[in-house]
N, C-alpha and C positions, 0 to 999 in steps of 0.2 A: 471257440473261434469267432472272431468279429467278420458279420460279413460287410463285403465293401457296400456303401451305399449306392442303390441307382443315381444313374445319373439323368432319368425320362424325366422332360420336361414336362409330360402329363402328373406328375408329382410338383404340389402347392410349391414346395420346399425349394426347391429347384427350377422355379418361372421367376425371372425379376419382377422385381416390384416397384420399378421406377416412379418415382415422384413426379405428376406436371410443375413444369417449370414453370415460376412467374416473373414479371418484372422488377420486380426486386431483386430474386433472385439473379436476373439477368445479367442485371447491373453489378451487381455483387462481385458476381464470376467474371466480367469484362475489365471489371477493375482489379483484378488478380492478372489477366492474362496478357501474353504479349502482340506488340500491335498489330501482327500478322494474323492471329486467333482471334482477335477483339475486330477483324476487319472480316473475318471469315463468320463470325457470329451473327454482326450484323447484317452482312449480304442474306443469310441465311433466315433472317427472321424478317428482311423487306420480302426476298422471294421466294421465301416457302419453298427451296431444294435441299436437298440430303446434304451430306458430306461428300458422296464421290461428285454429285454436278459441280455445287462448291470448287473443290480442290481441280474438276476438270474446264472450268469457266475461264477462259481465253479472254483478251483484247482484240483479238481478230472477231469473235463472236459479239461486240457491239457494231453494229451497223445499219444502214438503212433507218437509222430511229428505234430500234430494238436491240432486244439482249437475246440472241438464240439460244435456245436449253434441250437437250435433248436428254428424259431420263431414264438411262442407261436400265436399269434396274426392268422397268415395264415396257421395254422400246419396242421389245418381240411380241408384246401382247396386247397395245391398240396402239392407235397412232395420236390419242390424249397426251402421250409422252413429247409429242411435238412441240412445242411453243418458241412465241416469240410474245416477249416481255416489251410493252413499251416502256424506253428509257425516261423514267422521268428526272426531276431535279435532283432526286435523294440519289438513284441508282448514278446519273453521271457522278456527282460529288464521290459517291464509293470506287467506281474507278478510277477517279484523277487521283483521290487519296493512293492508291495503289502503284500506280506509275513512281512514287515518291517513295514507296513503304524500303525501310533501311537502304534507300541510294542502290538498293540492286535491281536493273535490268532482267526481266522478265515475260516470255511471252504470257503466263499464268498472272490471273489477277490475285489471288491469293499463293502466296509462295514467301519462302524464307532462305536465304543464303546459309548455307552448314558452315558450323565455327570452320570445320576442315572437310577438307573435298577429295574425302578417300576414295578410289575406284568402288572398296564393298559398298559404300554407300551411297553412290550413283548410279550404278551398274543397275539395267532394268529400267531405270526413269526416263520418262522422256525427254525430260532437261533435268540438268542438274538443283534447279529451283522448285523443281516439283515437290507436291505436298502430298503425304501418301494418305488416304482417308482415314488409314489404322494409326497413324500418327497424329492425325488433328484431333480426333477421339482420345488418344491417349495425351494429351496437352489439354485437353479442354479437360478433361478429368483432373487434371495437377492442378489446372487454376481453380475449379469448382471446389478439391479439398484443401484449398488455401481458406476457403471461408467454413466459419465456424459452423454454421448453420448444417454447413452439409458435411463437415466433417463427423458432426457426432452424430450422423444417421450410418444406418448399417448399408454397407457397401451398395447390397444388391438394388436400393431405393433410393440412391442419388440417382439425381437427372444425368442422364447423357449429353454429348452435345445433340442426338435426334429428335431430344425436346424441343429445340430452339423451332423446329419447324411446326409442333406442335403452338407452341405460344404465342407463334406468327398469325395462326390460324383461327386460335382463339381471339388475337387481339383486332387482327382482321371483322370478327364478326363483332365483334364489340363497338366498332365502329359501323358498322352498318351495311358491312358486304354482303351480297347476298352469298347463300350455300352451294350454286352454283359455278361462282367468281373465283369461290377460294376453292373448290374442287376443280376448275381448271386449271388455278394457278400451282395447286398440289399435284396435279396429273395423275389425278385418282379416275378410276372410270374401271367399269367392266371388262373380263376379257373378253377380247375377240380378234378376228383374224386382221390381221392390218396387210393391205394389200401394197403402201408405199413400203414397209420396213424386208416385209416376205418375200415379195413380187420381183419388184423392181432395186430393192436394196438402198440402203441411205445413203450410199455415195451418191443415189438417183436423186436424193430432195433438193427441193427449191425453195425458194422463201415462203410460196404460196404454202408448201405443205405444211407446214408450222402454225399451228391451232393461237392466231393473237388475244392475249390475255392481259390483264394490269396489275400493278403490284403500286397502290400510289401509297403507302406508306413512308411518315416523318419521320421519321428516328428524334426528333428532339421535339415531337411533341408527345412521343409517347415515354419515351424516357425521361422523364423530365425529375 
């Protein structure tokens, strides 16, 4: 009898083994992808957010001269999760480009209009434009195995798209941010009890409470 394999991730076998992404790489993969993914990649590597901030990034959340972010993932467990991004010349440029992305109306600044607008596959969305994180993951993975480089590596050791926020970070410090800059602008920090998210709840927050942070990153000077 063959027995079935564990599937514990405390086994080598069974932890991925993801590759850091590099700029090459980057470019690679952007040039495979469509210009909804290729616009969600870049937001993603000026401001160092996941895939659900990404896909949950509004037009109504530019204002006042910032980009507000709120990340979902650690919200419950400091209030680091809070920021406001000042907009600078690269971030405006990513959202005008977006207002324009395929002629479709959007409250979401990354979003894509479906070939067909079946109830199963709107039902649950917030708009029908919405981009679901499990879906940008699995697009970014189709453009990534369009290039060679990563196709002839074994699954589990392609990049993700959650590299992209890694490369950000890297290329952030290559330039000369300090460790503390790009851990704000990551929304990395220790747990602890956050008295605005617990307390008083987020519908409660105000601008004030959003921890201001910078993301001055060029997209065409580091791409180049």
């Amino acid at each position: 009898k063959i027995e079935e394999r564990s599937t514990s991730k405390k086994l080598p076998i069974n932890q991925k083994q993801r590759q850091p992404l590099d700029l090459a790489g980057f470019k690679a993969i952007h040039e495979k992808a469509p210009a909804w993914l290729q616009l969600a990649m870049e937001q993603s590597l000026v401001t160092l957010q996941g895939r659900s901030e990404i896909c949950n990034m509004k037009h109504v959340d530019y204002h006042d001269g910032h980009l507000f972010v709120i990340r979902a993932k650690v919200s419950g467990d400091t209030d680091m999760a809070f920021i406001k991004i000042k907009i600078t010349d690269q971030l405006d440029e990513l959202r005008r480009r977006s207002l324009t992305l395929d002629g479709t109306v959007s409250p979401y600044l990354i979003h894509r209009a479906p070939e067909r607008r079946r109830r199963q596959w709107t039902e649950g969305k917030p708009h029908w434009t919405y981009i679901n994180p499990d879906y940008l993951s699995k697009a970014f993975a189709e453009a990534r195995d369009q290039v060679e480089r990563f196709a002839s590596m074994p699954e589990r050791e392609r990049p993700s798209f959650h590299e992209v926020r890694g490369l950000g970070a890297r290329t952030y410090r290559a330039l000369g941010m300090s460790e503390e800059a790009i851990q704000a602008l990551m929304t990395h920090a220790h747990k602890r009890t956050t008295e605005i998210y617990l307390d008083r709840g987020a519908a409660a927050l105000t601008d004030d409470d959003y921890n201001p942070v910078v993301a001055p990153l060029v997209l065409k000077e580091v791409l180049k």
